[in-house]
C-alpha positions as CSV (number, residue, x, y, z in Angstrom):
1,X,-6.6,26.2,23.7
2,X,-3.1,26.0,24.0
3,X,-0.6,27.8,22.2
4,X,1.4,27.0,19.3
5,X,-1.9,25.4,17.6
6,X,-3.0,26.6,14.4
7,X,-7.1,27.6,13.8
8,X,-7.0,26.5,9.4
9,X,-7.1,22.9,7.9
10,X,-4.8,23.3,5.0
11,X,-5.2,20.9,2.0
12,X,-4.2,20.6,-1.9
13,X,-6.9,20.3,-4.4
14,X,-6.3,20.0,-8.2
15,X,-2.8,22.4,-7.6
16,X,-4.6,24.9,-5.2
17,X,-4.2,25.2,-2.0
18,X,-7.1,25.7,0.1
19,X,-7.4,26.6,3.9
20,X,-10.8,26.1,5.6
21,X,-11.7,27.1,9.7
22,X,-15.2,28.0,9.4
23,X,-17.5,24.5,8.8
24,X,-18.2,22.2,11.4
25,X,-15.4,19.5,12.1
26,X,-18.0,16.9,11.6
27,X,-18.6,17.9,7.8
28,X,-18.4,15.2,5.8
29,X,-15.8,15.4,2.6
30,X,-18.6,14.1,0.4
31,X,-20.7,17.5,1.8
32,X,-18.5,19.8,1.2
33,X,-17.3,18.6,-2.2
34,X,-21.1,18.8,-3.5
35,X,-22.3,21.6,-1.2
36,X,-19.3,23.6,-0.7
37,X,-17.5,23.1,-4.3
38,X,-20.4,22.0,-6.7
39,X,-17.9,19.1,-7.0
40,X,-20.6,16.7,-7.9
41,X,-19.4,14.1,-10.1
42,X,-18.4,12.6,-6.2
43,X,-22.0,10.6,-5.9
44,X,-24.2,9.6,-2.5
45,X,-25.2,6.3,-2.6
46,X,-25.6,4.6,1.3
47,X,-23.6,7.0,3.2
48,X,-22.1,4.7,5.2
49,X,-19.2,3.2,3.1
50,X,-20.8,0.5,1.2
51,X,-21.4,1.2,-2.2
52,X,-18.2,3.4,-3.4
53,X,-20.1,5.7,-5.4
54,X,-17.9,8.3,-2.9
55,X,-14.8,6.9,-4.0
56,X,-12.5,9.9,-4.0
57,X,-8.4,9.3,-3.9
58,X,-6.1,11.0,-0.9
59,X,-2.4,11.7,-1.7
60,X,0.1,12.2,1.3
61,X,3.6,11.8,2.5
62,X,4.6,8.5,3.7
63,X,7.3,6.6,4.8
64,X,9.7,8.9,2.5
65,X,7.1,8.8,-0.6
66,X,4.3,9.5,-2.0
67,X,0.9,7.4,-1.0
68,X,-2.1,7.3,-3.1
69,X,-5.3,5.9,-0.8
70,X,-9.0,5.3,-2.2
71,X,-11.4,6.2,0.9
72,X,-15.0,6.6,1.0
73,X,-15.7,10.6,1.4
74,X,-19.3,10.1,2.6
75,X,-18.1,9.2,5.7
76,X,-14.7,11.1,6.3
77,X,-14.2,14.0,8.5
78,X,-13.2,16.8,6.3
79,X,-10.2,17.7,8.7
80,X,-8.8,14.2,8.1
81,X,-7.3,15.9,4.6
82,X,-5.2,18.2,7.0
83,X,-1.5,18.3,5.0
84,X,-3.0,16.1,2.7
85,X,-4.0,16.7,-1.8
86,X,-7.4,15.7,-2.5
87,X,-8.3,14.0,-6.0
88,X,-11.9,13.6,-6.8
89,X,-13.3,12.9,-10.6
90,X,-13.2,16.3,-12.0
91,X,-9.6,16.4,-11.1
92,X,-8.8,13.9,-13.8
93,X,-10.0,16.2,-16.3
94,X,-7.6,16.5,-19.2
95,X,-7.5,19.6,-21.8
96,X,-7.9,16.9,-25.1
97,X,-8.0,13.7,-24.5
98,X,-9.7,11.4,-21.9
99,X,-7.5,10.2,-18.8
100,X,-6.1,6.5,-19.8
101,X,-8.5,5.4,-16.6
102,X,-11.6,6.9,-18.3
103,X,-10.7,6.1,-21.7
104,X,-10.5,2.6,-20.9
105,X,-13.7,2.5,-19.5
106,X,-15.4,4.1,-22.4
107,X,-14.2,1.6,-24.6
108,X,-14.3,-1.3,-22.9
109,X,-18.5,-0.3,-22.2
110,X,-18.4,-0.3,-18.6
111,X,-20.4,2.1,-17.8
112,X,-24.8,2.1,-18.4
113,X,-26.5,4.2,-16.0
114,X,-23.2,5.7,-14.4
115,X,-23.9,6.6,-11.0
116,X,-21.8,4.5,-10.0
117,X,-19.0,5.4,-12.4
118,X,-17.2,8.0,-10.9
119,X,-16.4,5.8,-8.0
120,X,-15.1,3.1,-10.2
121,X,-12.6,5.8,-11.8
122,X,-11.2,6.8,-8.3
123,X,-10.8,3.5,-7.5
124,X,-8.9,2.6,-10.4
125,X,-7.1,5.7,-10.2
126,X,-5.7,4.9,-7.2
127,X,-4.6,1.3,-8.0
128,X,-3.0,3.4,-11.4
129,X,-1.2,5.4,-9.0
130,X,0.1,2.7,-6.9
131,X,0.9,-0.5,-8.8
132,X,2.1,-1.3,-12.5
133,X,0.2,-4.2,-14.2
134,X,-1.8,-5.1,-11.5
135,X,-3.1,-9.1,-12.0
136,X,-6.9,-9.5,-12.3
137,X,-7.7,-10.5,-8.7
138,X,-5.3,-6.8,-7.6
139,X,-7.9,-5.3,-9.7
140,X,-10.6,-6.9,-7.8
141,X,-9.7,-6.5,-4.7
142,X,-9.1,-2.3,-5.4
143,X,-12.5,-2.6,-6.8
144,X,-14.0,-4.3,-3.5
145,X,-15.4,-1.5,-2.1
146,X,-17.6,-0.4,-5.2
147,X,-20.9,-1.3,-6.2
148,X,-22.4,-1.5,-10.0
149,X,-26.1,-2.6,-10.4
150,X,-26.3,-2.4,-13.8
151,X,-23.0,-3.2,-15.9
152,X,-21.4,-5.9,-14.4
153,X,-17.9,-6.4,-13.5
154,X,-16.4,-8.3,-16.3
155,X,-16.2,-5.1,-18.6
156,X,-14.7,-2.8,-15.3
157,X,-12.1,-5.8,-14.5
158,X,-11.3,-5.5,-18.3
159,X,-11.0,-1.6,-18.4
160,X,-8.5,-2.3,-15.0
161,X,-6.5,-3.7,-17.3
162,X,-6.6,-2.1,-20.0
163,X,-6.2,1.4,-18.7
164,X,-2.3,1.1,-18.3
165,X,-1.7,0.5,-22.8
166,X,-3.6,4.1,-22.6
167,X,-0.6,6.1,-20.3
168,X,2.1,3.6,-22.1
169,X,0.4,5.5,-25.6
170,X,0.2,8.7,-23.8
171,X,2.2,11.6,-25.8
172,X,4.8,13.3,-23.3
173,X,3.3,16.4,-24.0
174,X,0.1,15.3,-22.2
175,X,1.5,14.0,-19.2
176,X,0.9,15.2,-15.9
177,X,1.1,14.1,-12.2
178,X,-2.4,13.1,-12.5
179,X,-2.2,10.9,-15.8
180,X,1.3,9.8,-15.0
181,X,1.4,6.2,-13.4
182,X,3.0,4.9,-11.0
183,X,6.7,4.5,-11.8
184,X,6.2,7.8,-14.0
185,X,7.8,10.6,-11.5
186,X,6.2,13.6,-13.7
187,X,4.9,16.2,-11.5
188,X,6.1,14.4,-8.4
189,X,8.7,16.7,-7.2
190,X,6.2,19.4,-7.2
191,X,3.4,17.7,-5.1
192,X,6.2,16.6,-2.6
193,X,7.2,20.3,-2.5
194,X,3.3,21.4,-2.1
195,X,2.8,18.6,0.7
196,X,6.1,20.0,2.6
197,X,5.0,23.3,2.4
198,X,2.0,22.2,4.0
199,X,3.3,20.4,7.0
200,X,3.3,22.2,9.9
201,X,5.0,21.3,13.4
202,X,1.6,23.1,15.4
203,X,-0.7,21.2,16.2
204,X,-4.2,21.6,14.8
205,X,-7.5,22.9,16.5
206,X,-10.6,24.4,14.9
207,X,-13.3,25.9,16.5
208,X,-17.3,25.8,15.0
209,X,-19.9,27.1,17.6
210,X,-19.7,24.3,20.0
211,X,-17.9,21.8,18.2
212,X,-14.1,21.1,18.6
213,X,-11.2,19.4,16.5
214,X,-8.1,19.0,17.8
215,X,-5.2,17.0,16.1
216,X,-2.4,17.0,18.5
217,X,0.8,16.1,16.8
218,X,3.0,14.4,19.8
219,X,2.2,11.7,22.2
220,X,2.6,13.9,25.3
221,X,0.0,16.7,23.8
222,X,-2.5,13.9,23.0
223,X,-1.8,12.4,27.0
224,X,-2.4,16.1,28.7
225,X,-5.5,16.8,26.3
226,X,-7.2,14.0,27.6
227,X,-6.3,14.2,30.9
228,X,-7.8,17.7,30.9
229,X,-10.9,16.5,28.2
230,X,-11.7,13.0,29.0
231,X,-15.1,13.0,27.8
232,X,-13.2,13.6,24.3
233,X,-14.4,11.6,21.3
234,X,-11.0,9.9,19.8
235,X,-10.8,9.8,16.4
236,X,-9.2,7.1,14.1
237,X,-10.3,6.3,11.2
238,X,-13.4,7.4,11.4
239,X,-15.3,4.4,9.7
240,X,-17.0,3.9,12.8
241,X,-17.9,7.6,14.1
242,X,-18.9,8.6,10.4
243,X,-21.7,6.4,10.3
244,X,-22.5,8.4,13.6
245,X,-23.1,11.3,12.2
246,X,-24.7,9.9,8.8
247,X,-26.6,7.3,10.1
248,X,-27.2,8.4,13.7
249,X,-27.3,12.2,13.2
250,X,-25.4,12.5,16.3
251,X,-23.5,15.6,17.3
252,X,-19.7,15.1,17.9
253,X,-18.9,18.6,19.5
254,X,-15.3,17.5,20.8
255,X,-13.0,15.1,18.8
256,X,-9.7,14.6,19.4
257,X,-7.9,13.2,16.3
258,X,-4.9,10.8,16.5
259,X,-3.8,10.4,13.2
260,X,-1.3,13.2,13.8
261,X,0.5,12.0,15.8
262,X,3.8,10.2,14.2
263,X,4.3,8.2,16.8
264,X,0.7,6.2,16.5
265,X,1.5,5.6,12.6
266,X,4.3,3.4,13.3
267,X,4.8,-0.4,12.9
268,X,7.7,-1.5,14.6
269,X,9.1,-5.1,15.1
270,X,11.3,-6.5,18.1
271,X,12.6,-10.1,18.5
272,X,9.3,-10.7,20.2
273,X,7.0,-8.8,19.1
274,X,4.7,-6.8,16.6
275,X,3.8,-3.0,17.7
276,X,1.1,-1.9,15.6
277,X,0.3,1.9,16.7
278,X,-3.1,3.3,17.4
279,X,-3.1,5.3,14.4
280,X,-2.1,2.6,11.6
281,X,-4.3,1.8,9.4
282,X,-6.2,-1.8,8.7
283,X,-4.5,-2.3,5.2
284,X,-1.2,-1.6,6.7
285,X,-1.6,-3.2,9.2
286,X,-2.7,-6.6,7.9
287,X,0.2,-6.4,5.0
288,X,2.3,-6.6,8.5
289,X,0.3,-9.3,10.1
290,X,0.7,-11.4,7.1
291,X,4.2,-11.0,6.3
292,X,4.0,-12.9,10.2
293,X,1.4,-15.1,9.5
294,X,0.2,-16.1,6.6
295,X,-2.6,-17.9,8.1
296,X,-4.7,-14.4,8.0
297,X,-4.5,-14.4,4.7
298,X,-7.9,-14.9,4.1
299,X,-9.4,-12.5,7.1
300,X,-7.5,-9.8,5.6
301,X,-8.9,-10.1,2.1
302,X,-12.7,-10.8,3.4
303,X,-12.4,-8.2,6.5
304,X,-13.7,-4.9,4.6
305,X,-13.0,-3.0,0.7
306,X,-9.8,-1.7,0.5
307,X,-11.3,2.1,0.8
308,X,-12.2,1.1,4.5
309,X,-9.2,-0.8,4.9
310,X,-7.3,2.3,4.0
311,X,-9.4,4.3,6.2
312,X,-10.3,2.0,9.7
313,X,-7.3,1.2,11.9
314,X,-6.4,-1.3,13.7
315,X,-6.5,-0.6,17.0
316,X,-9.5,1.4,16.5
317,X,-11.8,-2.0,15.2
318,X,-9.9,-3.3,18.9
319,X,-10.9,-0.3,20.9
320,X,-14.4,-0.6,19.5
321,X,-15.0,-3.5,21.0
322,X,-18.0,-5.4,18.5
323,X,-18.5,-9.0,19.5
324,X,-18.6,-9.3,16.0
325,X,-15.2,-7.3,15.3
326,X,-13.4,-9.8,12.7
327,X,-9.4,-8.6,14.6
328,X,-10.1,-9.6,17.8
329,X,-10.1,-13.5,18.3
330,X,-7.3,-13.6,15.8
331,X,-5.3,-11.6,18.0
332,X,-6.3,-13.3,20.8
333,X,-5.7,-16.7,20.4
334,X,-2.0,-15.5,19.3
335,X,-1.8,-13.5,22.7
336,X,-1.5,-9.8,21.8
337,X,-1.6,-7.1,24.2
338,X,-3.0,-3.5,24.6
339,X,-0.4,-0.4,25.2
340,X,-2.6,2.0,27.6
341,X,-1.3,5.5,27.9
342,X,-3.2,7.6,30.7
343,X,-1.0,11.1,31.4
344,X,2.5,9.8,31.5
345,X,1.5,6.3,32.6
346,X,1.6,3.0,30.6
347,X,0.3,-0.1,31.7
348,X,-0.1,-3.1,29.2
349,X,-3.3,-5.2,29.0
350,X,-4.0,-8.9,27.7
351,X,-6.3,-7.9,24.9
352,X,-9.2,-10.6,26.3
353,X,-9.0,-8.6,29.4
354,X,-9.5,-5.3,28.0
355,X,-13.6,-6.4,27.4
356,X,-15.4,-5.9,30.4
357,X,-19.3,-6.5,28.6
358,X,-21.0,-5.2,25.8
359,X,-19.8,-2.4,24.6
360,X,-17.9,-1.8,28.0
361,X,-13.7,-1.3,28.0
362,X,-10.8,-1.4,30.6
363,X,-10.2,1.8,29.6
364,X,-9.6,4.5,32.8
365,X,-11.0,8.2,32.3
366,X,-8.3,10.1,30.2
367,X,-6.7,6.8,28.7
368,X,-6.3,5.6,25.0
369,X,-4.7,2.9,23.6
370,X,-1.1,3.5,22.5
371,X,-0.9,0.5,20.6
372,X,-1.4,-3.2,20.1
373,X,1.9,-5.7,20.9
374,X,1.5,-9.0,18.9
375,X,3.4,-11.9,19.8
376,X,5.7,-13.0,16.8
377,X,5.1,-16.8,15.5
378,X,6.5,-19.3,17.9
379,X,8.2,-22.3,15.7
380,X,6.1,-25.2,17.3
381,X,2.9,-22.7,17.2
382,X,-0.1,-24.0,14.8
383,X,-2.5,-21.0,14.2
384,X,-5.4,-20.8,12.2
385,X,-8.3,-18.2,11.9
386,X,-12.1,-18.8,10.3
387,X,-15.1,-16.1,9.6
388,X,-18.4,-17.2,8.6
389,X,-20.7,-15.2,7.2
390,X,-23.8,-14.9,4.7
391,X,-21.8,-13.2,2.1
392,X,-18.0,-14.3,1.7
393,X,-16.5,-10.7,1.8
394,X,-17.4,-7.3,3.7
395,X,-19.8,-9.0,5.7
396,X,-20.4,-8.7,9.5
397,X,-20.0,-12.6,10.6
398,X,-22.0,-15.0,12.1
399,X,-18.9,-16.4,13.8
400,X,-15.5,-16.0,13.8
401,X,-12.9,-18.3,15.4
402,X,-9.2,-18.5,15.7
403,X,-7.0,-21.2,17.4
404,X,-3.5,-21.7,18.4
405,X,-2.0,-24.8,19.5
406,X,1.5,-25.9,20.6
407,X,2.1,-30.1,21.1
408,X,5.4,-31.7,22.1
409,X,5.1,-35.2,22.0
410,X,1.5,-35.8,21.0
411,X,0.5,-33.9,24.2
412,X,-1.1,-30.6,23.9
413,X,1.2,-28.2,25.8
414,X,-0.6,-24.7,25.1
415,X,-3.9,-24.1,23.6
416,X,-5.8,-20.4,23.0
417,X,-9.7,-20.9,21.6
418,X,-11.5,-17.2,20.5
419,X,-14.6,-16.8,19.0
420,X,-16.7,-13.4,17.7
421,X,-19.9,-13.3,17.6
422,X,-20.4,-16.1,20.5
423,X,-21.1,-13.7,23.4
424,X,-21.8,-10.5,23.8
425,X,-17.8,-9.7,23.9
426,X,-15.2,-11.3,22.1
427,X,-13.9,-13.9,24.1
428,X,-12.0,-16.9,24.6
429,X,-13.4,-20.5,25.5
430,X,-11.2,-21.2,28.8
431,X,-13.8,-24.3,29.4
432,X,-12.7,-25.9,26.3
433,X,-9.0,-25.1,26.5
434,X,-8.6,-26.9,30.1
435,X,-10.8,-29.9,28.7
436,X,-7.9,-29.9,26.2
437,X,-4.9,-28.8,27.7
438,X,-2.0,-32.1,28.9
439,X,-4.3,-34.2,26.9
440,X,-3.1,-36.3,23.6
441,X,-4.4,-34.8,20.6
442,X,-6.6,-36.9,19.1
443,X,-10.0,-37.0,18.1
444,X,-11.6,-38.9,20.8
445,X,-10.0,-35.8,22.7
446,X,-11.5,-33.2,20.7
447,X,-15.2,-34.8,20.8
448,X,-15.0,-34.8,24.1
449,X,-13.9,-31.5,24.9
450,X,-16.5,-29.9,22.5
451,X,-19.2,-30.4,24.9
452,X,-17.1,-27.4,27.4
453,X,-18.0,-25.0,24.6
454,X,-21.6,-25.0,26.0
455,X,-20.0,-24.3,29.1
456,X,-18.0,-21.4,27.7
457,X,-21.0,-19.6,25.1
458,X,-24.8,-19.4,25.3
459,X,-25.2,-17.1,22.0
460,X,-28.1,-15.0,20.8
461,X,-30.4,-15.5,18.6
462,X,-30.1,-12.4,15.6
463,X,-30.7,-11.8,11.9
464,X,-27.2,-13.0,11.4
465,X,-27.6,-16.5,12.7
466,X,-29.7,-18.9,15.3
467,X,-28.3,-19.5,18.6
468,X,-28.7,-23.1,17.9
469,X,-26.3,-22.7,14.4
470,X,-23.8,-20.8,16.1
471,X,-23.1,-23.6,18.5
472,X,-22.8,-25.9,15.8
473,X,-20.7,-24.0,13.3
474,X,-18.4,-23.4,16.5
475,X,-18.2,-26.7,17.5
476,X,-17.6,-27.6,13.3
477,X,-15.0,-25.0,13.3
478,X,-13.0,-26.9,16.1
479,X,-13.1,-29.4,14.7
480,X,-12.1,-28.0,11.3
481,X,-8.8,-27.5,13.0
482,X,-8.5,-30.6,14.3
483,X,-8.4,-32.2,10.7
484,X,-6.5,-29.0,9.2
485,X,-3.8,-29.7,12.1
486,X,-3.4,-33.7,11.0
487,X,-3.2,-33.2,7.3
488,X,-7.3,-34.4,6.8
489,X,-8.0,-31.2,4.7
């Protein structure tokens, strides 16, 4: 491997620093917590991100502060918490008293079998650490990605809100960075201190038998890596390649990890433009979207729980390429494009261009996406975005469709139709935008461009949905538009 790498992940946990280069890269932070640390308050429950039981809380250094981040650690590479302070239940431990997150559950009875529980507390401990007085539906949503069969979530919602009269009550000589909440700086000078001392400007690669981790930490290392290791697995988030190696039992012997590279955790906005970078995660991410359009207001809060949203990025749900990914005809319709990098060139992509067939990318050996360009809202642009699903949140959809339309005069002038879940790629409906396109918008228009649909999908048949209800709900959802767009709904 090159030089000026280093050969030890290097992480915080409970005030202690710990330095690891002897598991496998591919060891989940859920394994090595209960195997490695006899950390077991930190439960199994699915092992793929579902249930939350996993729930443990990451702190690290961002944009000039300090970022608390809920994430599932059944299905998290453990060299993800590289620079990073771990938090996991026993860490809230406190000498005499109960932390103001557990105490407020005891008391408020949320808790029966408590499997679950520990989950829960990371959870909450997270949203403790990162907003003050959180409304009831904040507390919800922070909640999102944890399961409870057996309590209920009235009493949990209520200990959300309780938990911040406990630290208000809390005796100074009791407070701590970990009972501290946000706003509180106690102890925060010293975990920023901790942190710095654990950045390094060398890049990181570990070496297990026949399995490889490399995080580069510029663009250009990342580039000449993969020119020389094309057949590298990139890693993002992980919320895909976890499941992998939980689910699949597949062996992951080279990964090449993005996430350290400052470059790909950058948002940046031009007078045309949002650039979204590879590494930025799906909660970020969205928070930007939405500032721009409002109208994904919905997809963002029914997408995935916030501990994946923290986790997954972006461009990574984009690079994966699902028929059924939620992003893509959203970002579509509005006309964003793909940043390739391949060495030192960059070419830029239409996103429906970069899906070839299922599960096949424009992607040449050696090159990754750099990053994903949406357009910013034009002022005579109408844009609107629908999932449908079984369940109304964290499920895969049925369907998913997104439109946007520009009329001057009564006359459509630009129209972009994408639908998930329709074909076996995400894809937009160029029959029915043509049947559209110069014509008056009305709805003798519309009905009769809705038979070029038929032209434009023939979907499957799958647990999710019948081929015959996806054509309909398609078809509804266009013309859902239609009566959003002339004030009918």
């Amino acid at each position: 491997m090159q030089a000026a790498t280093r050969n030890k992940l290097s992480f915080m946990l409970d005030g202690k620093r710990i330095d690891l280069n002897t598991l496998k890269p591919t060891t989940t932070v859920l394994s090595f917590l209960r195997e490695y640390l006899n950390r077991t308050g930190t439960k199994e429950g699915c092992a793929e991100g579902d249930c939350g039981a996993c729930t443990v809380v990451v702190a690290d250094l961002h944009r000039g502060g300090l970022r608390y981040r809920a994430i599932n650690a059944c299905i998290q590479f453990l060299p993800i918490l590289d620079g990073k302070c771990l938090y996991t239940v026993e860490s809230l431990k406190r000498q005499q008293t109960l932390h103001p997150v557990q105490q407020a559950l005891l008391d408020c009875h949320a808790s029966q079998c408590g499997f679950c529980t520990p989950g829960f507390v990371m959870s909450l401990f997270a949203l403790y650490k990162t907003q003050a007085q959180p409304s009831r539906e904040r507390i919800a949503s922070a909640l999102s990605g944890n399961l409870c069969r057996c309590t209920g979530y009235r009493p949990i919602l209520e200990a959300g809100q309780r938990m911040y009269h406990y630290a208000e009550s809390l005796p100074a000589t009791q407070r701590d960075l970990v009972s501290a909440p946000v706003g509180d700086s106690t102890g925060q000078a010293e975990l920023i201190a901790q942190l710095q001392a654990l950045a390094s400007n060398s890049s990181l690669y570990l070496q297990h038998e026949d399995a490889s981790f490399f995080a580069p930490q510029t663009l250009n290392k990342l580039a000449d890596y993969l020119i020389a290791e094309p057949d590298a697995r990139k890693l993002a988030g992980g919320t895909d390649l976890g499941l992998w190696v939980t689910k699949q039992h597949r062996d992951l012997n080279k990964l090449v990890y993005l996430g350290a590279v400052a470059e790909l955790t950058l948002i940046k906005k031009t007078s045309e433009a949002l650039e979204i970078g590879a590494a930025v995660s799906l909660e970020e991410a969205y928070q930007a979207l939405t500032a721009e359009y409002p109208e994904l207001d919905d997809l963002y809060e029914r997408f995935a729980s916030l501990p994946i949203r923290n986790s997954g990025t972006l461009v990574g749900n984009l690079a994966n390429g699902s028929p059924i990914g939620d992003s893509m005809p959203a970002l579509i319709a509005l006309g964003a494009k793909l940043v390739l990098q391949q060495g030192q060139h960059i070419r830029h992509l239409a996103l429906e261009a970069f899906y070839l067939g299922y599960q096949q990318q424009d992607l040449r050996e050696g090159e990754f996406i750099r990053a994903v360009l949406i357009p910013l809202p034009k002022p005579a642009q109408i844009f609107r975005t629908w999932k449908i699903a079984k369940r109304f949140g964290q499920d895969i959809s049925a369907v998913c469709a997104a439109f946007a339309l520009e009329r001057e005069a009564g006359q459509v002038t630009a129209i972009r139709i994408a639908f998930g879940g329709m074909a076996a790629i995400p894809k937009r409906a160029t029959h029915t935008e043509q049947a559209l396109l110069g014509q008056v918008w009305n709805a003798d228009c519309l009905e009769q461009a809705i038979p070029a649909l038929r032209q434009d999908f023939q979907p499957l048949t799958d647990l999710r949905a019948s081929a015959d209800y996806r054509a309909l709900v398609a078809a509804n959802l266009l013309r859902k538009f239609f009566m959003q767009v002339e004030g009918q709904l």
